[in-house]
N, C-alpha and C positions, 0 to 999 in steps of 0.2 A: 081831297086831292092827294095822289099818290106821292109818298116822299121822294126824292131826288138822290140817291147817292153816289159816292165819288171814294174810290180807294183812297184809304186813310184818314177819310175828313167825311163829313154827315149832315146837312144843311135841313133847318127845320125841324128841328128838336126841340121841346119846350121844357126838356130836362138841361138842355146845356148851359152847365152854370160856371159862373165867371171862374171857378176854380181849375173846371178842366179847360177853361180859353187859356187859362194862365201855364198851364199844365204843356198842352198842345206849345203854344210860344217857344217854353221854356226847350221842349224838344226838337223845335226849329232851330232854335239859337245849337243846341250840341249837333244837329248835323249839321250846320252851318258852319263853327268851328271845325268841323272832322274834316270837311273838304276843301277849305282853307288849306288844314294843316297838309294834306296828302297834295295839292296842288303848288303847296310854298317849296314842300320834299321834290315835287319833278321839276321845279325851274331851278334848283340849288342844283341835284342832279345832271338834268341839262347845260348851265351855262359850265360845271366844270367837265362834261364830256366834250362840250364846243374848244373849252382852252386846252383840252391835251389831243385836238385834231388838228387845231392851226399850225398850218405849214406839211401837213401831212397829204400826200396824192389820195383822191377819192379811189377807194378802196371797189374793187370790180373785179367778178370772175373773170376767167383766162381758161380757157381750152388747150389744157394739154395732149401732145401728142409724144407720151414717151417710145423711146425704140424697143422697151419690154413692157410687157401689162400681163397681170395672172389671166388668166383664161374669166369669161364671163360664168358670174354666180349672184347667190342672193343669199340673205341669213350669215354675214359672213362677221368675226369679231376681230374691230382693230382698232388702235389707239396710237397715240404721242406715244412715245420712249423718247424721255425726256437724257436719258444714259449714252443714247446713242441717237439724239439726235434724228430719228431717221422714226415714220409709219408703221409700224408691223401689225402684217393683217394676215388671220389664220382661218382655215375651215370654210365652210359653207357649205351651198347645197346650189349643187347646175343644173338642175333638170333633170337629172337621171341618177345624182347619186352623193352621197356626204363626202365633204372632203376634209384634210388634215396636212394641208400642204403650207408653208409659212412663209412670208413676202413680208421686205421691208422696200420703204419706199424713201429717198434723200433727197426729193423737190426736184428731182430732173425724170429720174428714171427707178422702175421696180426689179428688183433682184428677189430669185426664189434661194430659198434657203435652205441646202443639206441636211438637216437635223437628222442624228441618229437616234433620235428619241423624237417622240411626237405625241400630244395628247389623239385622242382615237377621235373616230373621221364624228362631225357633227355639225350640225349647223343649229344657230341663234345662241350661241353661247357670247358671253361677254368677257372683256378686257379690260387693265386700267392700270393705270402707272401708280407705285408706291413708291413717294419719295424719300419714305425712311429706308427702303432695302434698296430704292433704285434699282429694282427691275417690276416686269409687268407682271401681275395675276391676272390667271381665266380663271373662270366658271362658270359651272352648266353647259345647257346646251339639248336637244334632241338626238338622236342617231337612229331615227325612224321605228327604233321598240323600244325604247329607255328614255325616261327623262333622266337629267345626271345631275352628282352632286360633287363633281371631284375637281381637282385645286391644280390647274400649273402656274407654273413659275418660268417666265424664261429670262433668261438672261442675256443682255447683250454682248459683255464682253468674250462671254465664251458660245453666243450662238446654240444654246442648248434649252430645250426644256427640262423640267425637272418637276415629279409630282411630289404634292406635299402629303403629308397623312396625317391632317389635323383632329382630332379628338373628337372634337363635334364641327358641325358644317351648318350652313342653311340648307333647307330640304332641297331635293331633287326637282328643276323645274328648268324650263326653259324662257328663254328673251327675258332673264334678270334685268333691274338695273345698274351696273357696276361701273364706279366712277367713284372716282379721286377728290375727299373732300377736300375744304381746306385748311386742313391740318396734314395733307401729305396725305394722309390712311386710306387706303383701298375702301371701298363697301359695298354689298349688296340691298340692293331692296327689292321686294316682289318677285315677280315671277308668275309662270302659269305649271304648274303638276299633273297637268292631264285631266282633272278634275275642279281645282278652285285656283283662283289668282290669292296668290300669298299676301299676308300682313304682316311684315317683318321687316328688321332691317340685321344685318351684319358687318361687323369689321373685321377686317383683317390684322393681325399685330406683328405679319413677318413668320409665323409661327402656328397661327391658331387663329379660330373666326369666334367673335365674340359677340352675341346675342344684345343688342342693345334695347334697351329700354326707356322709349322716348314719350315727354308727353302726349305726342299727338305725333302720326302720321299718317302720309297720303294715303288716299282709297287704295285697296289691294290692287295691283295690276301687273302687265307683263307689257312688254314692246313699247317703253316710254322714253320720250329722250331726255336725258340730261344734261348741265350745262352747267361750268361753274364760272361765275361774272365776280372774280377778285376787286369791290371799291376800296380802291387807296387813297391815301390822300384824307379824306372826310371821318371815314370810321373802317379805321384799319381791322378792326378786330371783325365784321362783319363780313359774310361773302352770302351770296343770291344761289342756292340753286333751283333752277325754274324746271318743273317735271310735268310735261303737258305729255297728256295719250288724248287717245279715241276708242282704249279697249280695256276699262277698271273697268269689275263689276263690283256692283255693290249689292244690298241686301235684295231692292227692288229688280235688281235685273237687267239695270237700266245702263247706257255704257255713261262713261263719267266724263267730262275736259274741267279740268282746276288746274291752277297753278298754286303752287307751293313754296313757300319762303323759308331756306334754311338758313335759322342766326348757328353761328357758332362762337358762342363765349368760352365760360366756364365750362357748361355742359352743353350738351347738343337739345334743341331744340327745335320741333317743326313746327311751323307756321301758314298756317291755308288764308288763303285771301282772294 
């Protein structure tokens, strides 16, 4: 009689002896525990996201129609400035050609912005507020023959860009991910070079980009979103950043979706789950 099997389990065995039944149990009981435990962490989670929304209007998009909007594009990098309060959103690409024009946005209406200095025209570069200098860094980007590797600065009070010329850089790639962890610090991870999706991460110090060296991090990739979810309250020292794509490659070829969990204590640590 042909045996019968079932993923993870084997029925009809005359070798299965009471030590692997014991064995088997013993391994039911720790994932039993495991899913406990991650199931006890989202009702704690939950009921205190329930208590800091009572009394709060359900939250719903709204269609704006401001009296100024930039011209329509795609690829474009913009972020909070948290200095001034206000969107700024630089570059992209319309259809016909790379742009370098700069737009902040105050919750009503978009204002373009005179710069007499501009970084050069490109699209899928990225943005991010530094709350240690309190202004925003770009980097990267395409410009349809170059991938780039160069650093601005703008500043809100004075309305200016300003390039930095830091000593070493993260390579030259486009659709980085650049985003404000939480410790304030700017950082880069990944990217595309024209060739591979990077494995890297970098920080910014105001000054200089700094090559960080983490136990683990996410698949190489470019065009990823990030997000940073500040838990107060429970474990202040902890913050979420969740980096979902649809275009890591990895060794097989294969495109990747993970999500990623950054602790930040002492030191930085990524965490795949």
């Amino acid at each position: 009689m042909r045996q019968k099997r079932f993923p993870y389990f084997s029925f009809g065995r005359a070798e299965d002896s009471c030590a692997n039944a014991v064995k088997r149990r013993r391994e039911r009981t720790r994932w039993h525990f495991f899913l406990a435990t991650i199931i006890g962490c989202c009702v704690v989670v939950s009921i205190a996201s329930s208590a800091t929304a009572v009394g709060r209007r359900p939250e719903r998009w709204v269609r704006l129609s401001p009296a100024t909007s930039p011209p329509a594009r795609s690829y474009l990098a913009m972020t909070y400035d948290a200095a001034s309060e206000k969107v700024i959103m630089f570059g992209g690409f319309n259809g016909t050609g790379y742009l370098n024009d700069t737009w902040t946005f105050d919750g009503i209406t978009w204002s373009r912005v005179a710069t007499p200095v501009a970084p050069p025209r490109r699209a899928a570069a990225q943005m991010a507020y530094d709350a240690s200098i309190q202004k925003v860094v770009l980097f990267g980007g395409y410009n349809g023959r170059s991938y780039l590797d160069d650093t601005w600065i703008w500043d809100s009070n004075t309305s200016r860009w300003t390039q930095a010329h830091p000593a070493h850089s993260p390579p030259a790639v486009t659709s980085p991910m650049v985003f404000a962890d939480p410790n304030g610090s700017v950082d880069v991870l990944g990217g595309f070079d024209g060739r591979f999706y990077q494995y890297s991460m970098w920080q910014w110090t105001g000054s200089a980009w700094n090559g960080l060296s983490l136990v683990m991090l996410p698949y190489a990739r470019s065009s990823a979103a990030v997000g940073v979810n500040g838990v107060t309250g429970l474990w202040p020292s902890i913050c979420l950043i969740v980096i979902l794509d649809y275009s890591a490659a990895q060794a097989d070829s294969q495109f990747a979706k993970n999500l990623v969990r950054f602790l930040l204590n002492v030191e930085c640590n990524l965490t795949m789950f």
